[in-house]
C-alpha positions, 0 to 999 in steps of 0.5 A: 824148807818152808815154802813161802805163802807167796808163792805160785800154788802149782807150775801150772799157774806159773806156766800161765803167768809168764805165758807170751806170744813170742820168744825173748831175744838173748842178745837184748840187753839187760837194764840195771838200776840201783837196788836201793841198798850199799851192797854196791850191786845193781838189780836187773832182769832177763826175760827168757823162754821157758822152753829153750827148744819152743816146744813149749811157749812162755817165758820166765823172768830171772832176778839178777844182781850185777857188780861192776869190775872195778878195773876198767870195762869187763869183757868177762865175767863171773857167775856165782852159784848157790847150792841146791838145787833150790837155794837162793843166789841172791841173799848170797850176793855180798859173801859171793862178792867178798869170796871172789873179790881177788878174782874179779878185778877185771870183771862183772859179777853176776849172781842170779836167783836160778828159774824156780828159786828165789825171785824167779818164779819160785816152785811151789806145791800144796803138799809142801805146804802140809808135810804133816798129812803125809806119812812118808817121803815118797807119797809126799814127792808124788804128790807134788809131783801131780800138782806141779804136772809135766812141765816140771821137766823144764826145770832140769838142770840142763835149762839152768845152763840155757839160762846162763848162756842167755844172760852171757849173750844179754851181758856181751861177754865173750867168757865166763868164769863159773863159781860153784859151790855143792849143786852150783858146781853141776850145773858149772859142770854142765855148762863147759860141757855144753859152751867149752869155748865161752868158759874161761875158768871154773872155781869148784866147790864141794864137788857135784858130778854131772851125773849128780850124786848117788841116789843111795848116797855111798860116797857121804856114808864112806866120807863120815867117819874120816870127817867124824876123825877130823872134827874129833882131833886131839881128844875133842870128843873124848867121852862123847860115847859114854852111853848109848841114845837111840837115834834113827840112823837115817835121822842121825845121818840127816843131821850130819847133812845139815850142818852143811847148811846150817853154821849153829847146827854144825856148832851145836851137834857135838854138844848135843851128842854128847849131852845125849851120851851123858843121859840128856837127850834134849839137846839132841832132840831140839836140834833135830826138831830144828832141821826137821822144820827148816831142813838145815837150810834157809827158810827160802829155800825151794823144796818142791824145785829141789825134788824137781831138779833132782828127779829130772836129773838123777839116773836112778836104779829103778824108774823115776816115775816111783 
């Protein structure tokens, strides 16, 4: 969860860069070139409004990657979204076109780097440049916050959705099937909510609610031991539990989460709790160390969006400014 040095220090600066005297067109069309690699996708760019509302001006410019149905011209198409919020689609692109390929004979598929991620202006603040000066979570957040200032509510949710209708509109289709998987699948949510007449499936994965998750995560804490039950079949983690280790519970349950993102913290998190149970904490705490500095994700992915996103989006039981 490192933000990349190239990125723009504050939105301010984004806001500046994309500034322009008009508003884009959705129904201009979309110009493909290969992207100079044999994934078989097409590269392309949408210029679309900050603001869909023109309250406020400026534009931003999506990075999209386009393959061709292989059956015929597509009246429809298939959009792929990653998780988050804050992960790029983009790198993704080849396992989304192996997952869909039975799906997508008779149609486009459309993966895109969402406004704030990846190719799309990424977000970035200076305090997610040095989490170390910062004792905890919260002044961390507050302080990115501050540098990225109230335009940060343009990158909710619900623009995401705007965005995709644009690229339908630029793209001249009539429907969408919407793939989403963890966060993605909000925002497939929110976009049948909003364009019920121009969907025509939704694929879901991981499920996401529109209202989000619970702030105070209960439904992960209610699911971990039927999973803990699940990995731990047949005696797979007999003995596991011989001693005791400290771990902070929050710590632990971070670890959990991780695996999620990260195929060998996954692979190696037993073991490590084992050797732990066994009197070797090192594993335990070399694993830790890991998510810690790349979060169980990529190293691409957009911390100060996924705060962003999150805090625009969440009903929280206390207010959101805190």
């Amino acid at each position: 969860m490192r933000p990349s040095a190239r990125r723009l220090a504050c939105l301010a600066l984004l806001t500046a860069a994309t500034m322009s005297a008009g508003t884009p067109s959705a129904s201009a069309q979309i110009a493909y070139a290969p992207c100079g690699d044999a994934s078989g996708f097409a590269c392309g760019h949408l210029v679309v409004p900050l603001d869909p509302t023109g309250t406020v001006e400026g534009t931003l410019t999506l990075a999209i990657r386009r393959r061709r149905a292989p059956q015929g011209a597509a009246h429809s198409a298939i959009v792929a979204l990653a998780g988050g919020p804050g992960q790029p689609a983009l790198p993704l692109a080849a396992q989304f076109a192996e997952l869909l390929g039975p799906v997508s004979a008779g149609r486009d598929l459309i993966v895109f780097d969402q406004r704030g991620v990846g190719l799309s202006h990424p977000l970035a603040c200076h305090a997610f440049e040095r989490p170390d000066l910062f004792r905890a979570i919260g002044p961390l957040v507050e302080t990115c916050a501050a540098q990225l200032g109230p335009g940060r509510s343009l990158f909710a949710t619900a623009y995401t959705v705007a965005d995709i209708e644009a690229l339908r509109e630029a793209g001249g289709y009539e429907k969408l099937v919407l793939y989403g998987t963890s966060y993605g699948s909000k925002v497939a949510e929110e976009y049948a909510q909003a364009h019920p007449d121009r969907v025509e499936a939704l694929v879901l994965d991981s499920v996401v609610t529109p209202q989000g998750p619970d702030p105070l995560l209960r439904s992960s804490f209610v699911a971990i031991p039927r999973v803990l039950h699940q990995i731990c079949a047949a005696g797979a983690c007999a003995g596991i539990t011989a001693h005791t280790v400290a771990v902070a519970p929050v710590g632990l349950f971070e670890l959990l989460l991780a695996g999620d993102f990260s195929e060998q913290l996954r692979a190696e998190l037993l073991t490590a709790v084992r050797a732990a149970a066994l009197g070797d904490t090192a594993p335990l705490a070399r694993i830790g160390l890991q998510a810690g500095n790349t979060g169980g994700e990529r190293e691409d992915f957009d911390s100060p969006l996924y705060f962003t996103t999150s805090c625009e989006d969440q009903a929280f039981p206390w207010s959101s400014s805190s």
